[in-house]
FIVOKOL-578224 format. One record per atom (N, C-alpha, C): residue in three letters; x, y, z. Coordinates in pm, whole numbers, plus 50000, padded with zeros to 5 digits. Layout:
ALAXYZ ...
This chain:
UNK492035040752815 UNK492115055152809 UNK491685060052671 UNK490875073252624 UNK490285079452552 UNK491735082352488 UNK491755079252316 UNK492835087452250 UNK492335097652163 UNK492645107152145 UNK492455114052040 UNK493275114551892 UNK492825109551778 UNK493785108051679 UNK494285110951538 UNK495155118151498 UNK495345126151367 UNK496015113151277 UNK494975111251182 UNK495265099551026 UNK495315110850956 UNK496975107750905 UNK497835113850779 UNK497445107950657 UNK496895115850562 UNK496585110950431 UNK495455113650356 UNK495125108750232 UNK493945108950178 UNK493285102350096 UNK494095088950096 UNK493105077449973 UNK492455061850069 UNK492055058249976 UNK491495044349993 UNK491845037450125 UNK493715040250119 UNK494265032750230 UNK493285042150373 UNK493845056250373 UNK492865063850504 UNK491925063250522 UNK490995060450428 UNK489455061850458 UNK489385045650521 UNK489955038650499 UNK489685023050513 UNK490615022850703 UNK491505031050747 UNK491965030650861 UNK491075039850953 UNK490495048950861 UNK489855059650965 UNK488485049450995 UNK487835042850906 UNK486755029450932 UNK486915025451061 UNK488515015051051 UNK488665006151132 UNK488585016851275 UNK489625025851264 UNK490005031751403 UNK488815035651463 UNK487435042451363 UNK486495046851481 UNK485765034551499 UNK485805020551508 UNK485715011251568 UNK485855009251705 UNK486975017551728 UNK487675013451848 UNK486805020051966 UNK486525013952128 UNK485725020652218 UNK486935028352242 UNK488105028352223 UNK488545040952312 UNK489475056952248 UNK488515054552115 UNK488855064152051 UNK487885078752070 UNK488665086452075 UNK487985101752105 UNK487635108251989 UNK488375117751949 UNK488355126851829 UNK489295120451697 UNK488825118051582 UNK489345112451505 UNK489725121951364 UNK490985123851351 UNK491065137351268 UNK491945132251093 UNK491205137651048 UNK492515129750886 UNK492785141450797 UNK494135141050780 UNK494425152550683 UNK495025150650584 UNK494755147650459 UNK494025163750466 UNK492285153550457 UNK492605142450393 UNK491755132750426 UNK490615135350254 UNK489665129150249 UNK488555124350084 UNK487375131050113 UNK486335128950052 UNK484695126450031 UNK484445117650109 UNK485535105350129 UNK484535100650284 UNK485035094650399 UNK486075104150405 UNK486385101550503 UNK485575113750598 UNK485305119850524 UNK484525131550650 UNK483405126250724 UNK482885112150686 UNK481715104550759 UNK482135094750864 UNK483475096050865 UNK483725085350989 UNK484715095851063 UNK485265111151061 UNK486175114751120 UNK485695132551092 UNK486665140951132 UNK487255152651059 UNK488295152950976 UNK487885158950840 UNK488545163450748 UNK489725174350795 UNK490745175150799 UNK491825187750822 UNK492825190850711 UNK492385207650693 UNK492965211750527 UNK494675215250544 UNK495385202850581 UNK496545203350580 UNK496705189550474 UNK497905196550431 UNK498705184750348 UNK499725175650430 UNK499895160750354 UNK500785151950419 UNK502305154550463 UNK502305163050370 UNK503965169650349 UNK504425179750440 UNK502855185150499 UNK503205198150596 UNK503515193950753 UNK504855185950740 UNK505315184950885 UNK504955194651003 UNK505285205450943 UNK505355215151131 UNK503795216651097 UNK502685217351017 UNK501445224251041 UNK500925213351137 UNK501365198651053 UNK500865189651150 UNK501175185051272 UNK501775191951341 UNK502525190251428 UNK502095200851499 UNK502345210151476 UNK501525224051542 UNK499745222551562 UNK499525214651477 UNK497755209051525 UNK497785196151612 UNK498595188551613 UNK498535178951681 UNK499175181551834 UNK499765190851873 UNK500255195951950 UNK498975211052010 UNK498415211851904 UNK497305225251976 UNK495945215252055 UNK495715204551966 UNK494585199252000 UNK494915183352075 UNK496075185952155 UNK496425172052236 UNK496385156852207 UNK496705159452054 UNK496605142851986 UNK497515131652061 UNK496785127252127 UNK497775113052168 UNK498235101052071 UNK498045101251976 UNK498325092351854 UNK498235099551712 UNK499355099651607 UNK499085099251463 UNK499655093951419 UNK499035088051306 UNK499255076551231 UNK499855077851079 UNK500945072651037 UNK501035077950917 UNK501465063150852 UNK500575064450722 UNK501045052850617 UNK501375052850464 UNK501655066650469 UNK501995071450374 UNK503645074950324 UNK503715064950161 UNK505315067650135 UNK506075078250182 UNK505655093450111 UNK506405104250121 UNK506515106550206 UNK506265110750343 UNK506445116150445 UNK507125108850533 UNK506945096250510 UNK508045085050588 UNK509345088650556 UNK509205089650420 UNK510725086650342 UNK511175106550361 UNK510835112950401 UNK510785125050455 UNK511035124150555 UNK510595118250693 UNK511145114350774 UNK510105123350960 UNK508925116550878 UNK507585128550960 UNK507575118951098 UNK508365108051092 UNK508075101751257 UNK509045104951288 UNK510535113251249 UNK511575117951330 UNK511175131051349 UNK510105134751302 UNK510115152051275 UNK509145152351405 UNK507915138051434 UNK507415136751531 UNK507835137951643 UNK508635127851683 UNK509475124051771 UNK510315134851878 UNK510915139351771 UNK511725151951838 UNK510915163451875 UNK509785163451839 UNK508525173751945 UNK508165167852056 UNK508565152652071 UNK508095145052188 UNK506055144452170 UNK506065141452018 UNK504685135251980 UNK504705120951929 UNK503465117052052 UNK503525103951964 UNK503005099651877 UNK503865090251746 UNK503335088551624 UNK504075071351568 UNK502765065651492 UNK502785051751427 UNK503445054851299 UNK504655049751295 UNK505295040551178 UNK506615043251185 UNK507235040151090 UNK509115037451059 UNK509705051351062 UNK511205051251090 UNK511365064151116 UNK512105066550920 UNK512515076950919 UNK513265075650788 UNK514265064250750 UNK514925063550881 UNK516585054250840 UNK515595041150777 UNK514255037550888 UNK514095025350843 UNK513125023650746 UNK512985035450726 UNK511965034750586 UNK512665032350475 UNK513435036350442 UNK514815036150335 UNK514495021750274 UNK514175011550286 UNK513814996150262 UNK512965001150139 UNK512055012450167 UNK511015015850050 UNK512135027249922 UNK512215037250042 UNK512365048549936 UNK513795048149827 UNK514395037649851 UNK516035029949795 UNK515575021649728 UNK515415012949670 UNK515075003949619 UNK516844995349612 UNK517685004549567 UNK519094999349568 UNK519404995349722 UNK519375006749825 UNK519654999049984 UNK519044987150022 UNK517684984649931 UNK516864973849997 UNK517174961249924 UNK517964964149803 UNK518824950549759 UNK519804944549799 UNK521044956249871 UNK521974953049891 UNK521304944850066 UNK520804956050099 UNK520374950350281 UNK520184935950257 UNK519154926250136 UNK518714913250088 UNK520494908950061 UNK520654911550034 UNK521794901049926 UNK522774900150067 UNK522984913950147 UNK524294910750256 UNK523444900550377 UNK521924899550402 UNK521174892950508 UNK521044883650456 UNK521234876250330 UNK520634859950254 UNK519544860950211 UNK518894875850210 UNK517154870450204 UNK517264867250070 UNK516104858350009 UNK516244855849852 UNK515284868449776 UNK515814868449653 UNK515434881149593 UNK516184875049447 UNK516054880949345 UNK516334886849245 UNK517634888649227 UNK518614884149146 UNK520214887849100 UNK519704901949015 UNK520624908049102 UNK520004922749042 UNK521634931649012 UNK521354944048979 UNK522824956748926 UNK522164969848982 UNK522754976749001 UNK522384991149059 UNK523045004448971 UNK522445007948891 UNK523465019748793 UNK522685031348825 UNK523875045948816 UNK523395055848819 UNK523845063948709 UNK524715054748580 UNK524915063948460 UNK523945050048387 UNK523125059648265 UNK522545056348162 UNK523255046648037 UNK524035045447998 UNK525185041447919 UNK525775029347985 UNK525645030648109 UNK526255018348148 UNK525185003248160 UNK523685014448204 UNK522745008748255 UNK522124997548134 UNK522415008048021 UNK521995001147876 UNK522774992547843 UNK523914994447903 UNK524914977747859 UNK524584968847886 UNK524264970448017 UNK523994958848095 UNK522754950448063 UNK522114960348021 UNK520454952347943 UNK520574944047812 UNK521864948047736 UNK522304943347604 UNK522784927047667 UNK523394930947735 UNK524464920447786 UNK523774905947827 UNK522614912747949 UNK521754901848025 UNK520784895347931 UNK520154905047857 UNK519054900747764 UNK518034901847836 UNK516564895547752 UNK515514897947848 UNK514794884447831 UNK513514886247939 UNK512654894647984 UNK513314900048071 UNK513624912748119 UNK514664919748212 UNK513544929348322 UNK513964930348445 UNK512874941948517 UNK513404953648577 UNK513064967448546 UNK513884978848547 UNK513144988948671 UNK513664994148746 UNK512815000948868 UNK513555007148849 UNK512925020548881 UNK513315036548975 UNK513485033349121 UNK514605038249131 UNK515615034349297 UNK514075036049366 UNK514055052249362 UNK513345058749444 UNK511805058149439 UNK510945067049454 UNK509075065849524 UNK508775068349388 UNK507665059549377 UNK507055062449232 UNK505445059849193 UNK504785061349332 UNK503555058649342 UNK502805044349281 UNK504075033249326 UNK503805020649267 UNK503505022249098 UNK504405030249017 UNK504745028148872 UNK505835030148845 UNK507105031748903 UNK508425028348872 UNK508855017448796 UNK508005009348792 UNK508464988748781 UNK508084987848625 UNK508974989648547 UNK509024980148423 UNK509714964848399 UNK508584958548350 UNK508764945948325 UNK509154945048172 UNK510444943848130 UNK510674944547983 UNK510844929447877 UNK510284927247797 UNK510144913547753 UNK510564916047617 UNK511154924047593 UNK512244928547486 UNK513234942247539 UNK514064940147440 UNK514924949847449 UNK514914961647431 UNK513794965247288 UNK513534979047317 UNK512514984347440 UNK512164976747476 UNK511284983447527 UNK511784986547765 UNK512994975247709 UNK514274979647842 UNK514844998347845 UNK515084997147689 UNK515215008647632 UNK514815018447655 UNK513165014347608 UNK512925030547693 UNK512285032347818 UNK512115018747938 UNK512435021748039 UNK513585030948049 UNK514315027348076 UNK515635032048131 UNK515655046848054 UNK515165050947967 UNK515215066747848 UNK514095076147962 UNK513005068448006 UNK512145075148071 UNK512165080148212 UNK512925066548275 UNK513525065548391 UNK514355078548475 UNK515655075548355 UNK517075082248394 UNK517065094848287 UNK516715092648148 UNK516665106048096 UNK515525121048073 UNK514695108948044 UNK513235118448091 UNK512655119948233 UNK513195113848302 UNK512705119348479 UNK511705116748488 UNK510485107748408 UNK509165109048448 UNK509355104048581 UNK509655099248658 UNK509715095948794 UNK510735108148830 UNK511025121348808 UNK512125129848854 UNK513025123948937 UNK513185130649073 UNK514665123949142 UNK514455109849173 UNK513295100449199 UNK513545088249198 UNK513905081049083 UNK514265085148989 UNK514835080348892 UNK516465083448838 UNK516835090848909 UNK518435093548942 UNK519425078748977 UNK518455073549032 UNK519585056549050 UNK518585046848965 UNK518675034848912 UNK518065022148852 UNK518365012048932 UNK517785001348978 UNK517504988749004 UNK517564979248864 UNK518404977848802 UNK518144964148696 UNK518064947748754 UNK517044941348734 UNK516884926948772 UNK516384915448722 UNK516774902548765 UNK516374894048666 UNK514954890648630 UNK514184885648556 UNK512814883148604 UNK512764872348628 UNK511224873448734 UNK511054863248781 UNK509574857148745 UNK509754842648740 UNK508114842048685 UNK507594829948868 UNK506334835648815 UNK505304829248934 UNK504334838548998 UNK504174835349077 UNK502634843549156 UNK503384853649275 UNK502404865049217 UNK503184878549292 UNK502014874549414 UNK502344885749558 UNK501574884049647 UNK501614894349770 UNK501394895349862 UNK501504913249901 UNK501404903750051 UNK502564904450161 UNK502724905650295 UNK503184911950393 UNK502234911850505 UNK502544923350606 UNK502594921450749 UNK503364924350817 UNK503514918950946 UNK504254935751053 UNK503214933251120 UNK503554946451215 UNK504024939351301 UNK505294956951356 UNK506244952851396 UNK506404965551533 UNK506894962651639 UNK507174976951723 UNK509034976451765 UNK509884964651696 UNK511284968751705 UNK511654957251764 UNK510914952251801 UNK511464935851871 UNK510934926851847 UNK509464925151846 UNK508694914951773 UNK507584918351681 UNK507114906251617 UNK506244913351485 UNK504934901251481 UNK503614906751388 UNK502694900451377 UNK502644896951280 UNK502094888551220 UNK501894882751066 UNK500164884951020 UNK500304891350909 UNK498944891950866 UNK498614881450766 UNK497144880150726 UNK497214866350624 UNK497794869250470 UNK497934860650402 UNK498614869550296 UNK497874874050194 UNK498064887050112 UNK497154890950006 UNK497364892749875 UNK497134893249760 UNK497244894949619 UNK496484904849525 UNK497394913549510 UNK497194926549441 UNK497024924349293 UNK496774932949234 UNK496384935849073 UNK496744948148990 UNK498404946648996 UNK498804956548993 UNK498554965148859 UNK498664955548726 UNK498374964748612 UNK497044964548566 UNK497354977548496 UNK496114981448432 UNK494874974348335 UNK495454966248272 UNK494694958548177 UNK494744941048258 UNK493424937948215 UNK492834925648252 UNK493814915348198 UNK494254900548253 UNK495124892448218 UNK496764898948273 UNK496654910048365 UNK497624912748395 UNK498504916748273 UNK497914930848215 UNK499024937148099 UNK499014947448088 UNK499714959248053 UNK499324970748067 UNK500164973948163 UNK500344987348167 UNK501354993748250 UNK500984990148424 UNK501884993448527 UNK501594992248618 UNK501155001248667 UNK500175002248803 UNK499455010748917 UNK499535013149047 UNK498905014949108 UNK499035017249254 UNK498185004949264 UNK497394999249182 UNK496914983649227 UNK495334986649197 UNK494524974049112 UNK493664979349103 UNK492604970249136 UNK493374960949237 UNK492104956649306 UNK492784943149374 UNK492284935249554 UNK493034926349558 UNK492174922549633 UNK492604902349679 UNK491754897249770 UNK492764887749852 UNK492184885449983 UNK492914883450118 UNK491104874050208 UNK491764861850225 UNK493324854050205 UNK493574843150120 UNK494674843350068 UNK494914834849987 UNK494854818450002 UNK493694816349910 UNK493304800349944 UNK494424789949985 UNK495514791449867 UNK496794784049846 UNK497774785349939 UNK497484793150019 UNK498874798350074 UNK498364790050246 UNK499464777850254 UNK499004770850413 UNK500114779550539 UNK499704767450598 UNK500604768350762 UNK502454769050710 UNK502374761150635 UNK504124755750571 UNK504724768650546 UNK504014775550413 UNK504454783550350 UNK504224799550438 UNK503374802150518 UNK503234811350606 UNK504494811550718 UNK505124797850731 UNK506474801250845 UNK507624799850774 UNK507644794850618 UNK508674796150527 UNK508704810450530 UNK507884819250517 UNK508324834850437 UNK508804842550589 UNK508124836550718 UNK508184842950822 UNK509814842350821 UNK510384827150802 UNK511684826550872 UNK513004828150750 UNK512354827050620 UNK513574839350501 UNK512974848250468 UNK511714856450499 UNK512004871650478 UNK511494877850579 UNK510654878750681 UNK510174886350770 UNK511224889750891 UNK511574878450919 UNK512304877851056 UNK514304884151061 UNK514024880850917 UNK515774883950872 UNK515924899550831 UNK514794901850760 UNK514594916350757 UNK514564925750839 UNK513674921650957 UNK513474930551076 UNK515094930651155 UNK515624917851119 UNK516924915551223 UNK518094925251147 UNK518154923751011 UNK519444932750946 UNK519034947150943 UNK517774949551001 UNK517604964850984 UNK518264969751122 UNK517084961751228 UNK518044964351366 UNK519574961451388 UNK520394957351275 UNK522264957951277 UNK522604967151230 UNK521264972451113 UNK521964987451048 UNK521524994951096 UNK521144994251247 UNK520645008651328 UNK519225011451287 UNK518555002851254 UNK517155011551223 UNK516324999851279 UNK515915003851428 UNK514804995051459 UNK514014997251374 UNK513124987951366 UNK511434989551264 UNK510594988451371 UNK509804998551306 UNK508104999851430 UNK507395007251354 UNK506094999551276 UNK504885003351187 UNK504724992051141 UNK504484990650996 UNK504004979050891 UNK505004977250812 UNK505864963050821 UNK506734957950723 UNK505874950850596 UNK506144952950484 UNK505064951850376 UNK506194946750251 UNK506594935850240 UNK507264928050172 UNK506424922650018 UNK506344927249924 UNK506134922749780 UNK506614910849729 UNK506124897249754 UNK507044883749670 UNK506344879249584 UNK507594873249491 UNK507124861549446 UNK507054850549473 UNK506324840949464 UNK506374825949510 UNK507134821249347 UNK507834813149362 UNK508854808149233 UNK509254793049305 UNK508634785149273 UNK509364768649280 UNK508834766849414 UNK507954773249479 UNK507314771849652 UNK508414779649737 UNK508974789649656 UNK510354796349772 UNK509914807849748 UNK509454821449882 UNK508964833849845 UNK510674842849839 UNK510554851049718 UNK511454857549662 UNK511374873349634 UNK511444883249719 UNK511444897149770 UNK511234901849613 UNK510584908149580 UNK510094914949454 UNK510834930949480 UNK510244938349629 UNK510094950549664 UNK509984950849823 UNK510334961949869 UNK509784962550033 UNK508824977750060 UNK507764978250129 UNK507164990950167 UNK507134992950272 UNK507205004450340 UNK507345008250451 UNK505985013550507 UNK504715010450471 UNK503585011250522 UNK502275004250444 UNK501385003350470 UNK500204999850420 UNK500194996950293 UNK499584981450200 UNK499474984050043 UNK498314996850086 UNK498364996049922 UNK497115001449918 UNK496464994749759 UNK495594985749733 UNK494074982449823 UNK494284975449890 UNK495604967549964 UNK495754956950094 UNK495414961850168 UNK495634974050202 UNK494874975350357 UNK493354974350345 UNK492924981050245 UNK491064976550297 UNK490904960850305 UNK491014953150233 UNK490854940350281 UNK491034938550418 UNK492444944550458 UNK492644939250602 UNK491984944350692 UNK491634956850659 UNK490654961050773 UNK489264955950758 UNK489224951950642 UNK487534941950701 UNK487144930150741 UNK488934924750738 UNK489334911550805 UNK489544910651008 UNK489934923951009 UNK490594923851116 UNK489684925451238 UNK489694912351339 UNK488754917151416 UNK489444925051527 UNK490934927851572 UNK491174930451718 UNK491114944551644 UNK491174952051790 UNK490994970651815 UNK492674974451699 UNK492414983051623 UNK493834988351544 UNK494354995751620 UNK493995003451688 UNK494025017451784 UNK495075006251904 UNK494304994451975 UNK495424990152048 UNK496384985251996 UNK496734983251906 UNK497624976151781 UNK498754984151754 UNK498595000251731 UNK499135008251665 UNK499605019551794 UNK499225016251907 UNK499555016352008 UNK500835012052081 UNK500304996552054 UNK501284986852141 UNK502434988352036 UNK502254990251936 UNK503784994651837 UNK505075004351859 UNK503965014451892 UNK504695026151937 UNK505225022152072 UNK504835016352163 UNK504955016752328 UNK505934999552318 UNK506094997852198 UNK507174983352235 UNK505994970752340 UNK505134973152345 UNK504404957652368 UNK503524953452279 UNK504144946552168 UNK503274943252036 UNK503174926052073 UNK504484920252200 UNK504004909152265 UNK502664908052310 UNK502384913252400 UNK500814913752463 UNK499894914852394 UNK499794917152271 UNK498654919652164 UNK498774904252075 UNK497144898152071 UNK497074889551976 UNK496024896351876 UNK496424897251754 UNK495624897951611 UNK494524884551600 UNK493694891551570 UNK492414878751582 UNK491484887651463 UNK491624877851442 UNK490634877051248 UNK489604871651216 UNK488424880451147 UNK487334877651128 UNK487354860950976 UNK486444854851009 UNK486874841750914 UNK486124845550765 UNK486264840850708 UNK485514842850554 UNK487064850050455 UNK486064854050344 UNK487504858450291 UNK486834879950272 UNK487994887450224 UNK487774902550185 UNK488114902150036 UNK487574910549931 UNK488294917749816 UNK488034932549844 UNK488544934649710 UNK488654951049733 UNK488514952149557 UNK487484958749491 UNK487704962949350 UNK488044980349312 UNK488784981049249 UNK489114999149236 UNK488625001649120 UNK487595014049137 UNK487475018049010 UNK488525032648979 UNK488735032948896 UNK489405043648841 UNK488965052748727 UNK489385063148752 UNK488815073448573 UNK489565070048475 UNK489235070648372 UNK489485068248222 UNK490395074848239 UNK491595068448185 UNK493065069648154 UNK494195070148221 UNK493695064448337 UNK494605060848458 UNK495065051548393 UNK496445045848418 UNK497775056248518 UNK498255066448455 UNK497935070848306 UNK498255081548209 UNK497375089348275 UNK497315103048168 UNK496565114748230 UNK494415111548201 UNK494135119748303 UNK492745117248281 UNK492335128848349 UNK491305129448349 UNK490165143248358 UNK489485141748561 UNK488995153048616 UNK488815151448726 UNK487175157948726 UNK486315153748808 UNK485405169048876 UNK484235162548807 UNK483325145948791 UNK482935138748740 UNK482205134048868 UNK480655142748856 UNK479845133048990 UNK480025122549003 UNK479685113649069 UNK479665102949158 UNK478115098349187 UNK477405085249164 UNK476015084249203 UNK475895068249227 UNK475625065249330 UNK475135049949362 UNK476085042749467 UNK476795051149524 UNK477275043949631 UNK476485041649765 UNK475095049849785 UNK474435046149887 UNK473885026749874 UNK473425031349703 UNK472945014849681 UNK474085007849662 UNK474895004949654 UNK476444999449618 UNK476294989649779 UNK476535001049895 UNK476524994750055 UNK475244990250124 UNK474144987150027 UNK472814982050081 UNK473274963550026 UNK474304964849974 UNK474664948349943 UNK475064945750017 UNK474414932850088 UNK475324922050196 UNK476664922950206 UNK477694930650309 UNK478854929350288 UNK479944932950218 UNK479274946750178 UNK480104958850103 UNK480294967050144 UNK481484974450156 UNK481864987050195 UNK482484997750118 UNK481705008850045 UNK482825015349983 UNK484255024550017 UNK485325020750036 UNK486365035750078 UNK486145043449952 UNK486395056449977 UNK486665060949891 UNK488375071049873 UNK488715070149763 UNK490495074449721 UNK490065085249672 UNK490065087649548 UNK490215100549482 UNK489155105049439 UNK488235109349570 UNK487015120549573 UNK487195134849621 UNK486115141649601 UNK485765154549692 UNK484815155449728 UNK484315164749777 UNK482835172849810 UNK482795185549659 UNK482315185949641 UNK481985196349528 UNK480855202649594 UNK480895216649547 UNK479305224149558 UNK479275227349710 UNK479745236149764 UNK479015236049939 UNK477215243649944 UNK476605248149830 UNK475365249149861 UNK474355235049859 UNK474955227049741 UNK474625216949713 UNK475435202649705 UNK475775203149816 UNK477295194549782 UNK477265181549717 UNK478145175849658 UNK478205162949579 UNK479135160849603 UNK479635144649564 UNK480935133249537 UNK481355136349420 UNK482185137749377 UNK483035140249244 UNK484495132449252 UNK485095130049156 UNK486065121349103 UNK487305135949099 UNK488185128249178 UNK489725141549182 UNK490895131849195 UNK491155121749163 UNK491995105949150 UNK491975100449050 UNK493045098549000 UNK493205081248935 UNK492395071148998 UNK492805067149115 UNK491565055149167 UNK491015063349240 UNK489755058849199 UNK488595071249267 UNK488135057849393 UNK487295050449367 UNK486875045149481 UNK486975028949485 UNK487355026649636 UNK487355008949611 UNK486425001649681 UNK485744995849605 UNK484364985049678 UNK484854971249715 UNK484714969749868 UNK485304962649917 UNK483734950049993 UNK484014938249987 UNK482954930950005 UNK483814916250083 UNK483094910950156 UNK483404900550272 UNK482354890250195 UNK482594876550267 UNK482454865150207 UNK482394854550295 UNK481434846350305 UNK482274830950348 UNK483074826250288 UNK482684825550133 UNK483794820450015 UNK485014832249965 UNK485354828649882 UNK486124840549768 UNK484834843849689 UNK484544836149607 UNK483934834849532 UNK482504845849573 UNK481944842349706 UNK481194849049735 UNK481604867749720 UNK482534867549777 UNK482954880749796 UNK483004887249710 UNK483414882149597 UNK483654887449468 UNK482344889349381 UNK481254877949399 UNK479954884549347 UNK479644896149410 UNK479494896149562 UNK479174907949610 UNK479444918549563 UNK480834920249542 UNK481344934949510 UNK481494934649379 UNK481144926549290 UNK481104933649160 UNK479244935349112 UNK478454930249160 UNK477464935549185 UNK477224951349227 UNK477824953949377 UNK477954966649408 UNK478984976449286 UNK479684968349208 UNK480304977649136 UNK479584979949012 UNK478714974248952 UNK477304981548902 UNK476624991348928 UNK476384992949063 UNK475545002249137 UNK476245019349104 UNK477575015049080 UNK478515030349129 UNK478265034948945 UNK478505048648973 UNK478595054248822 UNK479235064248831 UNK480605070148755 UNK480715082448684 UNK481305079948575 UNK481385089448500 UNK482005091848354 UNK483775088148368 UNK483635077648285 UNK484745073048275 UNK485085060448364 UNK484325056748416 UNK484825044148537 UNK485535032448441 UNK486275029748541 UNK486935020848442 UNK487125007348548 UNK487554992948555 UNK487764983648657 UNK488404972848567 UNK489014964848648 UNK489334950648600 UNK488504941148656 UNK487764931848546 UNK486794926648534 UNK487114913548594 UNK488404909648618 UNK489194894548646 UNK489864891248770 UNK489724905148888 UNK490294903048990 UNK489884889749082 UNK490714883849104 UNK490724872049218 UNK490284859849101 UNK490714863148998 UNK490604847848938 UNK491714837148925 UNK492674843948939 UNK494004835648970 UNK493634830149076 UNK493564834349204 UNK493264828049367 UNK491874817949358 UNK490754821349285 UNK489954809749260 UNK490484798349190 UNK491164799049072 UNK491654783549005 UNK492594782949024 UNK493424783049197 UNK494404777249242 UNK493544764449346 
């Protein structure tokens, strides 16, 4: 049957789902809101925001959407698939209760520590004074999170004390994270290889995707403040059969099970952050939808229909669906404007992404673009990560020439990239 379908959002992650979905033969009208610069080439653009529950709802309801999709933090943790729901529209992902895994960071410790999952010996403070004791007390290298949403930069990693310090000053007293910074997460650190897994789920059973590895900070060698991720590759050479049903059976399966005791079936993308430490994966974080640059990888991995996928989620037969994957490996490189994740400048043409996708096995999404000019229109830069060049492979290795080749091709003022992505996963 023909669906017609509204994709909530507007970066890297949407343009890379609106790809996959008009893939699908039985997709109709494909709508994204408020949606990029390019996503308007695989869909319609719609000038609603993510946040505008009833508008979207009142369009998805005028124009008979049989599916929308949302993979986006805020509106989960807002609670836009209960806001769905109760119009009797159907819509892909977690409802609020079970999004809470993301937008808590404190519920999603305690949920670990009362289920066995392994994680982090961690403290939960919501006065400042106390929070700072506790950093005196433990010592460091210490790791300090904002409870709440923080566009993947909440996470200080402190390797001294002052600088716990002014986490926690920025956190809880300066609000740069405002109300998600009202509660703290303090935890121990952990050393080893971070790694990004995801396994869709419709409330009873779940799929396993291969596993992937993000790049989260800003500076090369992994230093520098953290990001929304600035570039990752899938699948991980190192990671076998063993260790793929180790994480399935202490964190995937235990997770999905203590959510359904605390009343919150799960149905969307369970998206678990570990570390691997001593060959035992150890819960870093939990998300309640799509990385983001993990999902473009996965969508250029993924060979079955998403549309039946995201389907069978919603409708409880995620049994009947097998995930079947294209072989070789994906990366994903992000470029960003000068001075990301700090402040930076916007409204910076864009030139060479036509030649960028004339390379064997590149695809650009694009995140934080526009259209500029409607007499003369252009690509322009309106993001921190403006665009991610994503390239397929037989090898890693291959993949990664590809797309940093194509990341030559791209130009605006200020581009900025990490020059080292996927070199950990090669000299493993």
């Amino acid at each position: 049957m023909v669906v017609d379908v509204l994709l909530v959002g507007s970066g890297g992650r949407e343009h890379s789902l609106a790809w996959k979905l008009k893939q699908s033969p039985r997709l109709g009208k494909l709508y994204i809101a408020p949606g990029n610069g390019g996503t308007r080439l695989v869909g319609e653009n719609v000038p609603i925001e993510a946040m505008e529950f009833e508008k979207l709802a009142q369009f998805a309801e005028e124009r008979k959407i049989g599916l929308t999709v949302c993979s986006v933090d805020n509106p989960l943790a807002d609670g836009i698939v209960d806001f769905f729901q109760f119009r009797g529209l159907r819509i892909w992902g977690p409802t609020k209760a079970a999004a809470q895994i993301e937008w808590s960071k404190a519920f999603a410790k305690q949920l670990m520590r009362d289920a066995s999952i392994p994680t982090a010996d961690f403290a939960v403070f919501t006065n400042h004074d106390e929070a700072l004791r506790y950093v005196h007390e433990k010592g460091v290298p210490i790791v300090v999170k904002a409870s709440g949403l923080a566009l993947g930069k909440g996470v200080a990693i402190c390797r001294t004390v002052r600088e716990a310090e002014v986490a926690l000053k920025e956190i809880m007293l300066d609000r740069v994270f405002k109300d998600s910074g009202t509660e703290v997460v303090i935890e121990k650190y952990i050393e080893g290889q971070e790694v990004s897994v995801h396994a869709l789920s419709d409330g009873k059973t779940y799929a396993m995707f291969p596993v992937s590895q993000d790049h989260k900070t800003i500076g090369e060698g992994d230093t520098g403040k953290n990001t929304g991720g600035m570039g990752v590759v899938a699948p991980l050479p190192w990671v076998d059969a063993d260790m793929m049903r180790d994480i399935e059976e202490r964190v995937v399966r235990p997770t999905l099970d203590a959510l359904s005791a605390h009343g919150s079936k799960y149905s969307g993308v369970l998206y678990p952050g570990l570390m691997m430490s001593g060959g035992m994966p150890r819960v870093l974080e939990y998300n309640a939808r799509f990385g983001d640059p993990e999902c473009q990888v996965y969508m250029r991995l993924l060979k079955s229909d998403i549309l039946d996928l995201f389907e069978a989620c919603v409708d409880g037969t995620l049994d009947k669906q097998k995930l079947e994957w294209n072989s070789g490996f994906a990366v994903n490189i992000v470029l960003a404007s000068g001075g990301y994740p700090d402040e930076y400048k916007k409204g910076f043409p864009i030139s060479g992404v036509e030649e960028a996708e004339k390379i064997s096995g590149v695809v650009v999404f694009h995140a934080g673009t526009q259209i500029m000019d409607v007499g003369h229109p252009y690509i322009a830069t309106s993001g921190g990560r403006v665009l991610g060049v994503s390239a397929v492979g037989d090898t890693l290795k291959e993949a990664l020439d590809q797309a940093y080749e194509a990341v030559d091709k791209v130009h605006f003022e200020g581009k900025y990239y990490r020059r080292d992505i996927g070199t950990k996963a090669l000299s493993q």
